[in-house]
MARBA-151954 format. One record per residue (C-alpha): y, z, x; residue in three letters. Coordinates in steps of 0.5 Angstrom, whole numbers, plus 500, padded with zeros to 3 digits. Layout:
% MARBA-151954
<<Y,Z,X>,Ala> ...
% end
This chain:
% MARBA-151954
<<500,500,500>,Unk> <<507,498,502>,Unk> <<512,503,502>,Unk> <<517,502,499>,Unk> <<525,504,498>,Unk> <<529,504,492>,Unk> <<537,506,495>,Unk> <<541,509,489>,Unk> <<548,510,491>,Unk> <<551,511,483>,Unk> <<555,517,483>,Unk> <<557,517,492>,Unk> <<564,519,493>,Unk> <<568,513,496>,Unk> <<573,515,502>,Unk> <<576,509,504>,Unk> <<582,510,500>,Unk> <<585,504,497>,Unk> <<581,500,501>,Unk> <<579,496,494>,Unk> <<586,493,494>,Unk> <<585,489,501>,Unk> <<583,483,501>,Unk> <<576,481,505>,Unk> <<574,474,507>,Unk> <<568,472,509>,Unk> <<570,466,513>,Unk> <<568,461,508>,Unk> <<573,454,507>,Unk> <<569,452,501>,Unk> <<568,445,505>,Unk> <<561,446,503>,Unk> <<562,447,496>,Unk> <<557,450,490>,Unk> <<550,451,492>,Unk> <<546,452,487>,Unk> <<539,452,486>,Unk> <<536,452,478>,Unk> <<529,454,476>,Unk> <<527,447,475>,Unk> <<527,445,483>,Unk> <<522,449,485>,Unk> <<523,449,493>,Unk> <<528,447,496>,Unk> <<529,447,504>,Unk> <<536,446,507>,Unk> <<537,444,514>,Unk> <<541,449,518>,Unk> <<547,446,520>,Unk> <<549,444,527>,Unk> <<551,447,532>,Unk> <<553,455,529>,Unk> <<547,455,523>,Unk> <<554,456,517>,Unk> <<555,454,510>,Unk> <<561,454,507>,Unk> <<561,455,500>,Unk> <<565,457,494>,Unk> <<559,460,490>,Unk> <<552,461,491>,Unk> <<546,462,485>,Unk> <<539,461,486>,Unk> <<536,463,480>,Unk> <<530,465,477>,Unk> <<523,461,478>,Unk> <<527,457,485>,Unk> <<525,459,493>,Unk> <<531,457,498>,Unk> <<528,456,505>,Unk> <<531,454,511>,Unk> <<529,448,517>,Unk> <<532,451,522>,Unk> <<537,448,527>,Unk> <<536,445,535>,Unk> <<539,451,537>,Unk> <<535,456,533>,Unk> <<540,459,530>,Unk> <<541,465,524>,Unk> <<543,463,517>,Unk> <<550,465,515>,Unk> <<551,463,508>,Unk> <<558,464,507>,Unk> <<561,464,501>,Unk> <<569,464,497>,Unk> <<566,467,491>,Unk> <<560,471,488>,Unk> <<553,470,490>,Unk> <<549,471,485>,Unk> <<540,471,487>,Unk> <<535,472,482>,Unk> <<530,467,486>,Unk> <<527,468,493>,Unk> <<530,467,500>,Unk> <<524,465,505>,Unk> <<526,466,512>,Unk> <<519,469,515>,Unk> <<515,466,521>,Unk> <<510,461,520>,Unk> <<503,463,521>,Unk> <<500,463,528>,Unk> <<493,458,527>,Unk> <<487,455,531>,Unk> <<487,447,529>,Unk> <<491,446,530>,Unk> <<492,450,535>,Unk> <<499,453,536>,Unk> <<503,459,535>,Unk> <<507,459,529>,Unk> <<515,458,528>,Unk> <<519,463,527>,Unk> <<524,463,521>,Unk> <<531,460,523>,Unk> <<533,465,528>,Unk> <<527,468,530>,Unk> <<522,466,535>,Unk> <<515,462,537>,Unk> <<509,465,538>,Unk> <<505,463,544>,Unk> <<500,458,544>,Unk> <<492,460,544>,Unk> <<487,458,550>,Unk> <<485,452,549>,Unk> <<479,448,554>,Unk> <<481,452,560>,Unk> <<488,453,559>,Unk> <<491,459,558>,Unk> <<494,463,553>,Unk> <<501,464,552>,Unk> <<505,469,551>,Unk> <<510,471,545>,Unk> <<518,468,545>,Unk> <<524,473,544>,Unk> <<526,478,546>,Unk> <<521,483,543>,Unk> <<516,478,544>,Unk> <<508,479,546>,Unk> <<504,478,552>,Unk> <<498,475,551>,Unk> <<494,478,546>,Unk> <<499,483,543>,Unk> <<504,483,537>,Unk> <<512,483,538>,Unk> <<516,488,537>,Unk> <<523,489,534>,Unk> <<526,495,530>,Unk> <<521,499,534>,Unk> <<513,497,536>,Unk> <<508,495,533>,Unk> <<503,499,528>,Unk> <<497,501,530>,Unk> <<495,502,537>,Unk> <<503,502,539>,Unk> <<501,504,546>,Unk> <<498,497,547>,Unk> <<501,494,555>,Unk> <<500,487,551>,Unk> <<505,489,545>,Unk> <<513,486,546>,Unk> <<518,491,548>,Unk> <<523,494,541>,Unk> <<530,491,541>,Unk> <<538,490,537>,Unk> <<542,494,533>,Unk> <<542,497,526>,Unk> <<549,495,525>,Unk> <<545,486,527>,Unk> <<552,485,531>,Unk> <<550,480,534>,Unk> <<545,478,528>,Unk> <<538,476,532>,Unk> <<531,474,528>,Unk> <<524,478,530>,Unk> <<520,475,536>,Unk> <<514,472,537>,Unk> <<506,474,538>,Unk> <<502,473,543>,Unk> <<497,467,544>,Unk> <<489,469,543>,Unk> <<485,468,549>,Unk> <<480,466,543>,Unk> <<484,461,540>,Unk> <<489,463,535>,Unk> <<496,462,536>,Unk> <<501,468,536>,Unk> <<505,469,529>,Unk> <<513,466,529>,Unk> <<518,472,528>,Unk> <<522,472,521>,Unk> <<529,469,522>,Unk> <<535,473,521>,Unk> <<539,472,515>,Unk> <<547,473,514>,Unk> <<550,473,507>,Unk> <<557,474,506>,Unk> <<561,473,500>,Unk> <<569,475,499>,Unk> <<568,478,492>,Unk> <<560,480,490>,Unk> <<553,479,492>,Unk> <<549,480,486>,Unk> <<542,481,488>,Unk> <<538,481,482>,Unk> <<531,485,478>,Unk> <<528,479,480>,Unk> <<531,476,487>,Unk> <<528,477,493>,Unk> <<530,476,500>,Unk> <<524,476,506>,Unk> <<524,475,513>,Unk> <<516,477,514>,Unk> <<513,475,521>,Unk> <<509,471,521>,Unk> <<500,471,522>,Unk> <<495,473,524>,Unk> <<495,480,524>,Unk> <<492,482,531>,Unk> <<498,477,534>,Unk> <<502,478,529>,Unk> <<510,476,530>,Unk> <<516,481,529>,Unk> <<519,481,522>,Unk> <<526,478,522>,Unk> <<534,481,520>,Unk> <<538,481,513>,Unk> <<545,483,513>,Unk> <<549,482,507>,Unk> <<557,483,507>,Unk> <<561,483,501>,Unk> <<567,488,498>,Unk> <<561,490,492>,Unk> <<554,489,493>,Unk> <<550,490,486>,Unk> <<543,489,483>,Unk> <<536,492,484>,Unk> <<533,486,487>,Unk> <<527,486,494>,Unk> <<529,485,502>,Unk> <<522,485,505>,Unk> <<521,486,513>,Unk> <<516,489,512>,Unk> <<510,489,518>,Unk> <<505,483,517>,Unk> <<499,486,514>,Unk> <<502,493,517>,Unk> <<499,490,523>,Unk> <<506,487,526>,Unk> <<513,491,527>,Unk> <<518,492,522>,Unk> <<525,488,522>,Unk> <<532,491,520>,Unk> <<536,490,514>,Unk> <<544,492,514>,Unk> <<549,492,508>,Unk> <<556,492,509>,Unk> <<561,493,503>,Unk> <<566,499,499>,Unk> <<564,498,492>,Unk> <<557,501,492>,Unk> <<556,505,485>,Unk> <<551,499,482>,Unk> <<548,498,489>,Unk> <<540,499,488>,Unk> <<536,495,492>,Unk> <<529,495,493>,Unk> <<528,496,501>,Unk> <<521,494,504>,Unk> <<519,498,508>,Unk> <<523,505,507>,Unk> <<527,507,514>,Unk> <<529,501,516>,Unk> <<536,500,513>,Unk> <<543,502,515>,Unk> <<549,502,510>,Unk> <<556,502,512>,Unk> <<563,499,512>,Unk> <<563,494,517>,Unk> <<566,488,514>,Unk> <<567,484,519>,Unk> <<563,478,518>,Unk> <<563,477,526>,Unk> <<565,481,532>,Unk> <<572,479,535>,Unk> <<572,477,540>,Unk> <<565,475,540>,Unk> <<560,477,545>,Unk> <<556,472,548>,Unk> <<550,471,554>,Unk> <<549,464,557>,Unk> <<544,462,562>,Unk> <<549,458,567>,Unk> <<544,456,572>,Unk> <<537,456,572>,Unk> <<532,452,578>,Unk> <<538,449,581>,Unk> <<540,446,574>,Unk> <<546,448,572>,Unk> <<547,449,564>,Unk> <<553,448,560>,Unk> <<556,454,557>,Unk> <<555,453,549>,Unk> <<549,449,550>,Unk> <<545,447,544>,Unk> <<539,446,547>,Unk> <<533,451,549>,Unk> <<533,452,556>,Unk> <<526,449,559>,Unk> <<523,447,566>,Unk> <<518,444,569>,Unk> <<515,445,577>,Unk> <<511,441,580>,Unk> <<505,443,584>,Unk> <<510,441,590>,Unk> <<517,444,588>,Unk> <<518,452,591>,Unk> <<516,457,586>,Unk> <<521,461,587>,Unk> <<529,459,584>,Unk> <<535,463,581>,Unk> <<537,464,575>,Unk> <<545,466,573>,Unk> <<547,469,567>,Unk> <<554,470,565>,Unk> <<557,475,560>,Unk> <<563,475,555>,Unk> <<567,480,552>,Unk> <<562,486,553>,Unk> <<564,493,557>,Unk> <<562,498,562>,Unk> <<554,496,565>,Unk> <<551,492,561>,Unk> <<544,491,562>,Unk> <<540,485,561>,Unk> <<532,481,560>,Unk> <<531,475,563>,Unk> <<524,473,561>,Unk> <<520,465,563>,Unk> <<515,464,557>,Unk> <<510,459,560>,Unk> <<507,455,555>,Unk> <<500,458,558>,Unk> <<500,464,562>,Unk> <<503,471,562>,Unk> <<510,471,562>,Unk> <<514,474,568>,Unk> <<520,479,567>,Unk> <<526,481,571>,Unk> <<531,486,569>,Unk> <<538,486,572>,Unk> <<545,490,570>,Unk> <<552,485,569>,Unk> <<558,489,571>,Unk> <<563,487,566>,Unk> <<568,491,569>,Unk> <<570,487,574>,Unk> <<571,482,570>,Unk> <<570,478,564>,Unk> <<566,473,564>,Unk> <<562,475,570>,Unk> <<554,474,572>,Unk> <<549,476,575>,Unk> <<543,472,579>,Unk> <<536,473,579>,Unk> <<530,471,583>,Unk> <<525,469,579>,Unk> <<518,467,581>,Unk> <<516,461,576>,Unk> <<509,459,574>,Unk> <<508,452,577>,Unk> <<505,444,573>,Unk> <<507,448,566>,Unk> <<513,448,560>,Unk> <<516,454,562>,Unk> <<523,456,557>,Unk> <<528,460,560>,Unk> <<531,466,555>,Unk> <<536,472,557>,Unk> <<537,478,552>,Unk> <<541,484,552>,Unk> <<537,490,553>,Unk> 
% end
């Protein structure tokens, strides 16, 4: 049984004096329009938009008996459904990780804004490891808002990782390859809605960022933040652990008007509530590899970071991460997620105050004749 937590704040006094006559703005321009999704369309997917995933909406309503699910962008973004007016859910949203599979035999897709799960051993080839930042070694489940249940201890298993506040909004990671053939499950994606007037998530709505499977290789479960003056409804946000086997995801709500706030939040002890109503921090905080295996990589750069060394190229090469707009010592992952073989770690500390941007380069050992993707996080 799923534990579930029903959040009642009927009744809370409100602190935030006069606040109610400010003005909040989501950052939508309205240039997308109206979305909206009728019982009669069944699924429909939207392609994430290039390259920052926003929409910009005037409204939003997705009703009972519609599944809104996302592709997601090259870059693999979270979705950020930003809207002018109201947002009204009584259908479902899917952002969860596709299912780790043995034919064909690959890890499974994150949901937008999550992670991949590692390839299976196949014909002599090894197993690869889980991708982002809470991803698992091979034959472990990753990690997110905590580890993983059942038997946590497990050397194999991700590493927890981000805030309750979802600043910035990250996806769950990805489980670890099988050395018997199944593919690591994709990490649930993340998710951001903001509107400047009211989300309205109803008895029927429901929002899910669920790992993906199998459950002995379970991906991460991913993140939901809504922000919005009033938020309201009894509907269901779910980022509960894949077959209790995964890790559970973060969900976050940020608004002032809370006295018809009682959403179903599955499992319980993984929400935080607050008055945070900023859509995005400012200035924002960014991580940028700038230089990897004598490449040098544009900052913005809207492609994941890969390299391929011959068997005759030099093992070891540098990698360079660059800091913006963070303070103080700012600790830092940087992980080579080989498409087989382990992954390989190395951590390091940029110190921002001496100067913004400013980077830290690192030695790393990369595994030769095999697609190797690059990724830096924060700790």
């Amino acid at each position: 049984m799923k534990a579930l937590r029903t959040i009642s704040l009927a009744g809370l006094f409100l602190f935030a004096q006069g606040v109610f006559g400010q003005a909040f703005d989501s950052g939508s321009d309205g240039t997308d329009g109206a979305l909206v999704i009728g019982a009669a369309s069944g699924t429909v997917t939207l392609n994430v938009p290039e390259p920052d995933g926003i929409f910009n909406f005037t409204t939003i309503t997705i009703q009972h008996g519609a599944t809104l699910m996302f592709t997601p962008n090259r870059l693999n973004t979270p979705v950020y459904m930003l809207a002018t007016g109201d947002v009204n859910i009584d259908g479902d949203i899917d952002i969860g990780g596709k299912n780790g599979t043995t034919v064909p035999p690959v890890g499974g897709q994150g949901g937008p804004g999550g992670f991949a799960g590692g390839d299976p051993a196949l014909a002599g080839s090894p197993a690869g490891p889980g991708h982002g930042p809470g991803g698992a070694h091979v034959d472990g489940r990753a990690a997110h808002n905590g580890l993983p249940l059942h038997v946590p201890d497990d050397p194999n298993h991700g590493v927890p990782y981000g805030s309750p506040l979802l600043v910035p909004l990250v996806g769950g990671s990805g489980g670890g390859g099988s050395t018997s053939g199944f593919g690591g499950g994709g990490g649930g994606g993340a998710l951001l809605i903001a509107s400047n007037t009211q989300i309205i998530l109803s008895g029927n709505g429901d929002i899910s960022a669920i790992g993906g499977a199998p459950h002995t290789h379970a991906g991460s479960s991913g993140s939901v933040r809504l922000v919005s003056p009033k938020v309201s409804g009894n509907g269901r946000i779910s980022v509960f652990a894949n077959s209790g086997f995964g890790a559970v995801g973060r969900v976050r709500i940020d608004t002032i008007n809370r006295r018809e706030l009682s959403i179903s939040i599955n499992p319980g002890g993984v929400l935080s509530v607050g008055g945070f109503m900023r859509v995005f921090a400012d200035p924002a905080p960014s991580l940028a590899l700038t230089h990897v295996a004598g490449k040098n990589i544009p900052e913005g750069t809207t492609e994941a970071v890969m390299v391929f060394l011959p068997n005759n190229a030099p093992t070891t090469q540098q990698v360079t991460v660059q800091a913006r707009n963070y303070s103080g010592q700012l600790p830092i992952r940087v992980t080579l997620n080989p498409d087989s073989g382990s992954k390989v770690i190395e951590d390091a500390t940029i110190d921002m105050t001496a100067g913004n941007p400013n980077s830290v380069s690192v030695m790393m050992d990369f595994p030769v004749n095999t697609p190797v993707s690059v990724e830096a996080n924060t700790k």
